[in-house]
C-alpha positions as CSV (number, residue, x, y, z in Angstrom):
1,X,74.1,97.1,-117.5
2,X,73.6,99.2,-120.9
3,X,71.6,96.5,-122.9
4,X,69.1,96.2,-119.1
5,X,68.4,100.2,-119.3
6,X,67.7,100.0,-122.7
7,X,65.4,97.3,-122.7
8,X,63.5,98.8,-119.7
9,X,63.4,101.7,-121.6
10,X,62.3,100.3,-124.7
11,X,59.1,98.7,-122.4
12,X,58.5,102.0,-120.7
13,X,58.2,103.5,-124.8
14,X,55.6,100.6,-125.9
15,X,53.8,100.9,-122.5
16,X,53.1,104.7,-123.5
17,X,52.7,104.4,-126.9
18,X,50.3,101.2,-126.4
19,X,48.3,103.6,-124.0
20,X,48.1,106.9,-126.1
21,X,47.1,104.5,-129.0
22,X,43.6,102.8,-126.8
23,X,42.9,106.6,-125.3
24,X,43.3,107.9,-129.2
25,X,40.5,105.2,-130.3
26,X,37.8,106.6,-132.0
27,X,34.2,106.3,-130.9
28,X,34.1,103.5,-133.9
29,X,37.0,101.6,-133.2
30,X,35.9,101.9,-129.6
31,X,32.7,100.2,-130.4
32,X,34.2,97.9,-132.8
33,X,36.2,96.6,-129.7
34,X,33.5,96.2,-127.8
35,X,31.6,94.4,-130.1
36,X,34.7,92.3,-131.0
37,X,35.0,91.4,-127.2
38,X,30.9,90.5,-126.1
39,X,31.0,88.4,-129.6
40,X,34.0,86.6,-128.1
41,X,31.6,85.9,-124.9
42,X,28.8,85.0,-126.3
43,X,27.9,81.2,-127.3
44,X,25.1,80.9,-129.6
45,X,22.8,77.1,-129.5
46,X,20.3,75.5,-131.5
47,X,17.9,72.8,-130.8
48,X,14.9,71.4,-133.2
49,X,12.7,68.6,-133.1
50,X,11.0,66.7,-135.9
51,X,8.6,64.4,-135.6
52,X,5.4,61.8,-137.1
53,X,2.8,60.0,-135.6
54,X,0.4,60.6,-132.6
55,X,1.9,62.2,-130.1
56,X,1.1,62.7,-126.3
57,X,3.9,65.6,-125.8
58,X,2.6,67.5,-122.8
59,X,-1.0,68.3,-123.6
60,X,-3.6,66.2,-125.3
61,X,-5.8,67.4,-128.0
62,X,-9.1,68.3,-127.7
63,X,-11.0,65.2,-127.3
64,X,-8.2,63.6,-125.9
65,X,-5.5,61.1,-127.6
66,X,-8.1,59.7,-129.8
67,X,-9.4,62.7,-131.8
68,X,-5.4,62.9,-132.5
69,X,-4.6,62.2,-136.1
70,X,-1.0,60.7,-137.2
71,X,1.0,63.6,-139.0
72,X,4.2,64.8,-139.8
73,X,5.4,67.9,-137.5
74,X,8.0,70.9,-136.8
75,X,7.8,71.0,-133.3
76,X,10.8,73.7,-131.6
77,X,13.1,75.5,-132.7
78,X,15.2,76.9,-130.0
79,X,17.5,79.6,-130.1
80,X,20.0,79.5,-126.8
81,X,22.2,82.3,-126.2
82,X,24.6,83.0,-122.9
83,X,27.2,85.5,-122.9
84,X,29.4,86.9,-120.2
85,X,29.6,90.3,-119.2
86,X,31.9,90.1,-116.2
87,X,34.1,87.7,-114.0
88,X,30.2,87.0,-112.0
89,X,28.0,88.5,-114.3
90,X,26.2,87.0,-117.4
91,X,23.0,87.3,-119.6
92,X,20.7,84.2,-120.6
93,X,18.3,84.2,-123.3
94,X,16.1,81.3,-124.7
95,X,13.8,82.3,-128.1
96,X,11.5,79.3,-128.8
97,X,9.5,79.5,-131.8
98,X,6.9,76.5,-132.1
99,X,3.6,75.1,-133.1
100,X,0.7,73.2,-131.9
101,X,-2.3,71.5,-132.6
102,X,-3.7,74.7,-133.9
103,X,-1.1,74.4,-136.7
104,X,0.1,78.0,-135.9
105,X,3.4,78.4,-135.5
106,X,4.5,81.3,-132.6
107,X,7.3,82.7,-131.2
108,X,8.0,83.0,-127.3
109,X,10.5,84.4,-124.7
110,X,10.8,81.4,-122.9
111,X,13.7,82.8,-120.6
112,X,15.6,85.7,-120.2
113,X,17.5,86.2,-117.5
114,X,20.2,88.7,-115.3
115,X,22.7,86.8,-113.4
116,X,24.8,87.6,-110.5
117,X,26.9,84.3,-109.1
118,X,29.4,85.9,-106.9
119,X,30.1,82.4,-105.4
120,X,28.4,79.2,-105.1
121,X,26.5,80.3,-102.0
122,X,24.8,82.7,-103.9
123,X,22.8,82.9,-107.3
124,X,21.0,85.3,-108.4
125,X,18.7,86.1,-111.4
126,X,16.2,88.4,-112.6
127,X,13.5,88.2,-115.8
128,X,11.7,85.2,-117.0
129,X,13.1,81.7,-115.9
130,X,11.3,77.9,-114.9
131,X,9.9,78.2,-111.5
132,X,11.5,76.4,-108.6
133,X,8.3,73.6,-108.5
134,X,9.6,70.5,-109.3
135,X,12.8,69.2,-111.2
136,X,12.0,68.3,-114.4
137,X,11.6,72.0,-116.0
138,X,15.0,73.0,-114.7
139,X,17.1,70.1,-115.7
140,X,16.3,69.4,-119.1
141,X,14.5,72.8,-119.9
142,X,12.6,73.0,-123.2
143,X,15.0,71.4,-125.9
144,X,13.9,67.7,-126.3
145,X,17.7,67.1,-127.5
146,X,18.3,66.8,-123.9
147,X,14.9,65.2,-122.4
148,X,14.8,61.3,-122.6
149,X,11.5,60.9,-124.0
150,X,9.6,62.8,-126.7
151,X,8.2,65.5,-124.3
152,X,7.5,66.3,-121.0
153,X,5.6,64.9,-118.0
154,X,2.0,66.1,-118.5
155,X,2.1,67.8,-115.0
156,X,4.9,70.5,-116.1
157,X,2.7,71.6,-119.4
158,X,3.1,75.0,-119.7
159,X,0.4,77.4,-118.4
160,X,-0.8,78.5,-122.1
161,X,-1.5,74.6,-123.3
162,X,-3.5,74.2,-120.1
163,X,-1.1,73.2,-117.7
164,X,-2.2,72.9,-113.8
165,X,1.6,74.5,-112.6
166,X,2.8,77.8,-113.2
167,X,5.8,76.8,-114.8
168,X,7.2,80.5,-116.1
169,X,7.5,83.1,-113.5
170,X,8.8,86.9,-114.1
171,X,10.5,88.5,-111.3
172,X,13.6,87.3,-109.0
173,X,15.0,83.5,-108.4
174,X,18.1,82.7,-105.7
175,X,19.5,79.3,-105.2
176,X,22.5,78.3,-103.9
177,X,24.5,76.3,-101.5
178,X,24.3,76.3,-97.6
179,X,27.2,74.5,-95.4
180,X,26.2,71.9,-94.3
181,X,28.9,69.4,-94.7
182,X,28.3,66.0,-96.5
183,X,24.3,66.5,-96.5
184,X,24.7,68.8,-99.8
185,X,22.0,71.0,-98.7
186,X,20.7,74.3,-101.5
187,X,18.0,76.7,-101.2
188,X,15.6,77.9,-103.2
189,X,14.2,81.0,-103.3
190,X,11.6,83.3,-105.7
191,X,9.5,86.2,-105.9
192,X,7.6,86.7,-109.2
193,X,4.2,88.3,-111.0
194,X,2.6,84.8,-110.3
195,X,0.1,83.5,-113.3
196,X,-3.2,84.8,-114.5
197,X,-6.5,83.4,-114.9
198,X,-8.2,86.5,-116.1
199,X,-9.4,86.2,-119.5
200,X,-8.2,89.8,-120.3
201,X,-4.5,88.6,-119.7
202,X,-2.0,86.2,-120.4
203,X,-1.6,83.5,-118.4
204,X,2.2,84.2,-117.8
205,X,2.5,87.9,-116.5
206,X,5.6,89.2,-118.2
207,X,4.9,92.8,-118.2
208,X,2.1,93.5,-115.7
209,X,1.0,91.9,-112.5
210,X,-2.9,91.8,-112.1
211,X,-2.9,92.8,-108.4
212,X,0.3,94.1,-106.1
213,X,0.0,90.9,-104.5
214,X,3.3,88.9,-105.3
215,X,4.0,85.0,-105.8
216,X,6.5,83.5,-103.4
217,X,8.1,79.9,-103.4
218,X,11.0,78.4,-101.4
219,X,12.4,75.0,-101.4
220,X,15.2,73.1,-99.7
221,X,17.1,70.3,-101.8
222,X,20.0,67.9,-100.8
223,X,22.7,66.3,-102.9
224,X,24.6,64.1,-100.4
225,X,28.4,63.2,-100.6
226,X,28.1,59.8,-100.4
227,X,24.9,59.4,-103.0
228,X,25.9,62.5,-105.6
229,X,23.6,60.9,-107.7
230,X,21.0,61.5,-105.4
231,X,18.4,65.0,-105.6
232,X,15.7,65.0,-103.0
233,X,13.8,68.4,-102.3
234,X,10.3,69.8,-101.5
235,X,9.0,73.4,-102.7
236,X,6.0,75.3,-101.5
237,X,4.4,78.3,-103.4
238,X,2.0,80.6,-102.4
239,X,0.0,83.4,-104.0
240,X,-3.2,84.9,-104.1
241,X,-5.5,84.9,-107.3
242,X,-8.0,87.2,-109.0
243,X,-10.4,86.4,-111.6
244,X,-12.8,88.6,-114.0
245,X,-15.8,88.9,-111.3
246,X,-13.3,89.8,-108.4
247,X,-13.7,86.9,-106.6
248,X,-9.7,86.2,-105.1
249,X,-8.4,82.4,-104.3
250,X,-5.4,81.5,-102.2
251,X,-3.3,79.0,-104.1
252,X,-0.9,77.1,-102.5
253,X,1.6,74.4,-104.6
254,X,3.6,71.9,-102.6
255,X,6.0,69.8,-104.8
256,X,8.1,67.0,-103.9
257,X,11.2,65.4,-106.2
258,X,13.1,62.5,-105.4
259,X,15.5,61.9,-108.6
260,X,18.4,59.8,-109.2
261,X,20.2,60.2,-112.3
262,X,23.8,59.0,-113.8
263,X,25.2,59.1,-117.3
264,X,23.7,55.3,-117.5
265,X,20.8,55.4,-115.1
266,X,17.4,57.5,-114.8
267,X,15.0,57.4,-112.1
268,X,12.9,59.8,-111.4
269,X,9.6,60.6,-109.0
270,X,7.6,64.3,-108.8
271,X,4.5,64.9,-107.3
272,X,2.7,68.1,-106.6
273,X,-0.4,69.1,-104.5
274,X,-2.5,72.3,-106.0
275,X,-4.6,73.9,-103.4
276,X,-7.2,76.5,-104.3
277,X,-9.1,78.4,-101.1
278,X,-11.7,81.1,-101.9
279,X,-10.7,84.2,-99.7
280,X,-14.3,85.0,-99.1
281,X,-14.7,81.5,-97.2
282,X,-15.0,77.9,-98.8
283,X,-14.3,74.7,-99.6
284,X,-10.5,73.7,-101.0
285,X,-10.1,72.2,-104.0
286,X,-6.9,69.9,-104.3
287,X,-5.7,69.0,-107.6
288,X,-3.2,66.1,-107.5
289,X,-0.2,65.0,-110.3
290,X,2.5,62.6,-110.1
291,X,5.0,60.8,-112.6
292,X,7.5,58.3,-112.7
293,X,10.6,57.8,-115.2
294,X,13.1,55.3,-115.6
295,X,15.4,54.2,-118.0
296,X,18.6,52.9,-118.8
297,X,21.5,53.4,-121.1
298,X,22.9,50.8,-123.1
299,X,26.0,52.0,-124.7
300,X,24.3,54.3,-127.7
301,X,20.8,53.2,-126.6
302,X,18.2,54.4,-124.2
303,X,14.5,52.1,-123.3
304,X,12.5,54.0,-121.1
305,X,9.3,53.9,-119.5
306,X,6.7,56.5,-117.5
307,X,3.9,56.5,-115.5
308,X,1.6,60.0,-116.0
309,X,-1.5,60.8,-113.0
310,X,-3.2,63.8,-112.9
311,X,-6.7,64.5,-110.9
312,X,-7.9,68.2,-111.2
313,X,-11.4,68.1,-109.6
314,X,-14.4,69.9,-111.8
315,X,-15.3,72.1,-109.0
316,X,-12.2,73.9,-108.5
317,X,-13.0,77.7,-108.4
318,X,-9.9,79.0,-110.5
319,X,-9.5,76.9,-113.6
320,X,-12.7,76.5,-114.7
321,X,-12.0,80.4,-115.7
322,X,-9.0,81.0,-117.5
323,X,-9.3,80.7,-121.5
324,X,-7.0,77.7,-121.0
325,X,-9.2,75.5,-119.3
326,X,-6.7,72.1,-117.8
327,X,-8.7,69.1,-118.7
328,X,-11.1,68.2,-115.5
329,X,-10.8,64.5,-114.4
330,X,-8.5,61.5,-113.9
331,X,-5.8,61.5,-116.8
332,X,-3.2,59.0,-117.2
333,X,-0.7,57.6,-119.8
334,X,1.6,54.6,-119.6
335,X,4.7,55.9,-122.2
336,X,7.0,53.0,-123.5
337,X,9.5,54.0,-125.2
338,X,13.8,53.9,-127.0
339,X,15.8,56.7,-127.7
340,X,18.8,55.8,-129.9
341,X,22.2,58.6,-130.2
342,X,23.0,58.3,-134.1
343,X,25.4,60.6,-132.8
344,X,26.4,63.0,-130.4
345,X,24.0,65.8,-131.9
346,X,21.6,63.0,-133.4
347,X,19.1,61.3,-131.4
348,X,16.4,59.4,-133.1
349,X,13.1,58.7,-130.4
350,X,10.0,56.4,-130.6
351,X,7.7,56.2,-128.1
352,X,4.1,54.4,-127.6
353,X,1.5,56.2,-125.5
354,X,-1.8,54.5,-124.3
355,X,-3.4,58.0,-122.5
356,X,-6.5,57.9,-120.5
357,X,-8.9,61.6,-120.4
358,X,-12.6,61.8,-119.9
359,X,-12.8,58.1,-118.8
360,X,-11.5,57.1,-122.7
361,X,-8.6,55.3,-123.3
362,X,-6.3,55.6,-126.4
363,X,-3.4,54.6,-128.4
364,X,-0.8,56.3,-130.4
365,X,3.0,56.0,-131.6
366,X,5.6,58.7,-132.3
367,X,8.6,59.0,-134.2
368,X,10.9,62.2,-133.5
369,X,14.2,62.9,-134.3
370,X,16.4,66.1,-132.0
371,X,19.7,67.8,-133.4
372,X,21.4,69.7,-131.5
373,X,23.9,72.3,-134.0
């Protein structure tokens, strides 16, 4: 009985002690701690690409794959954080810094995001993330480490290379699960400053909307039970547009994704429908993009091929403004392709583009190897 009173009397002691000691922290220690513990959260990525040759990538140059010139190039660098703040709170962060055609090399938030996941009903995130239109942004995101081919589909370039989609938005994204048994049914749901096609402005709005107006998108995907390689969804955005001479546009995206993807299997179909309508009364303009991916894994080795369309009429009343201009026409590129895993952080590409704009067909080859570290 002695020796079980004095043990619970030595934990009373330590308890006490161990408590005057964290209330008699000083303000440094205190912050030292807290430091100490958001360091012990926080996982820190890299991802770079180099490459040679004559790439496609997302955009063309000007004058198309044929003015293109075979080079050595530093594409990204991307610097990935996440950290954890609480049990259903945590902080995203995604720095790219890269260059282009114009040989200038620039750095850009490409996310930065709030999140609240309280269960997996509910996800929610404020700041910069990928819009909800379409798959291929949100699943394999900017770092090529983790994209099969050298770059993306040419219908997700980003709104500052002369993309057609507003791939970046600012504001609030929710996604989740509903019940709905074996169908695997999520929603989609986003409010955000929409993109800009004043020449005054940026074409992603990450500080100051142009009108009060807001974008708005929602979707409805499934990942069935019995298929859970299987994705199949539909988007639709809408939001009103304002350009230099006041004139306003209603622009409405509809986007469609059937995917099917396992460790040793890729298949994957988007399409998206861009409709521009003059508020004042008009004609719409529709502008039209689809691709189509497949490949397969063979132990370390991965041939692949895609299929590129875009049709973005020369009429349509919005993009013929911006400073950005998306190339008017037909374009089209047949991508053949092997990526090969040197190791699990090494992947060494090449990939053979014949690319269509302005009615002219081209060639070109490119080499890239992506690290992960």
């Amino acid at each position: 009985m002695r020796r079980s009173w004095r043990l619970l009397l030595a934990v009373v002691v330590v308890s006490a002690l161990s408590e005057t000691y964290a209330h008699a922290q000083t303000p440094e220690e205190a912050a030292a701690s807290t430091a100490a513990s958001i360091l012990a959260n926080t996982r820190l990525r890299f991802y770079t690409d180099l490459g040679y040759g004559k790439p496609l990538q997302e955009k063309l140059p000007v004058g198309g794959l044929q003015a293109g010139t075979y080079s050595f190039q530093i594409a990204d660098l991307h610097v990935f954080a996440t950290s954890r703040l609480a049990e259903d709170w945590s902080v995203l962060s995604e720095l790219l810094i890269t260059s282009d055609f114009t040989n200038e090399a620039a750095a850009e938030m490409d996310r930065l995001l709030i999140q609240f996941t309280p269960s997996k009903h509910v996800h929610l995130a404020m700041g910069k993330y990928n819009s909800g239109i379409g798959y291929y942004p949100n699943e394999f995101h900017r770092a090529k480490f983790y994209q099969t081919a050298t770059g993306r589909p040419m219908m997700f370039t980003d709104e500052d290379n002369g993309g057609i989609l507003p791939v970046h938005q600012v504001g609030m994204t929710a996604q989740g699960e509903i019940p709905s048994g074996e169908l695997g049914l999520h929603y989609l749901g986003e409010i955000g400053n929409g993109r800009s096609f004043r020449h005054t402005s940026a074409e992603v709005q990450n500080w100051a909307d142009e009108n009060n107006l807001k974008a708005v998108n929602g979707g409805l995907f499934i990942r069935p039970d019995r298929a859970p390689d299987l994705q199949a969804g539909v988007s639709v955005y809408r939001d009103t547009l304002e350009t230099d001479d006041g004139a306003k546009t209603h622009e409405t995206i509809v986007a469609a994704h059937t995917v099917w993807m396992r460790p040793d299997l890729e298949l994957l179909n988007e399409a998206v429908f861009v409709r521009h309508t003059p508020v004042s009364g008009g004609e719409t303009i529709t502008t039209k993009a689809f691709y189509t991916q497949f490949s397969r894994r063979l132990e370390n080795t991965r041939p692949y091929v895609r299929y590129d369309y875009w049709n973005r009429p020369a009429d349509d009343p919005v993009y013929n403004v911006t400073d950005i201009v998306p190339p008017a026409g037909v374009r089209q590129a047949i991508s053949v392709g092997v990526r090969q895993d040197l190791t699990p952080l090494v992947a060494f590409k090449v990939q053979y583009d014949r690319a269509r704009q302005s009615g002219v067909w081209a060639n070109g080859v490119h080499a890239q190897i992506a690290v992960a570290f």
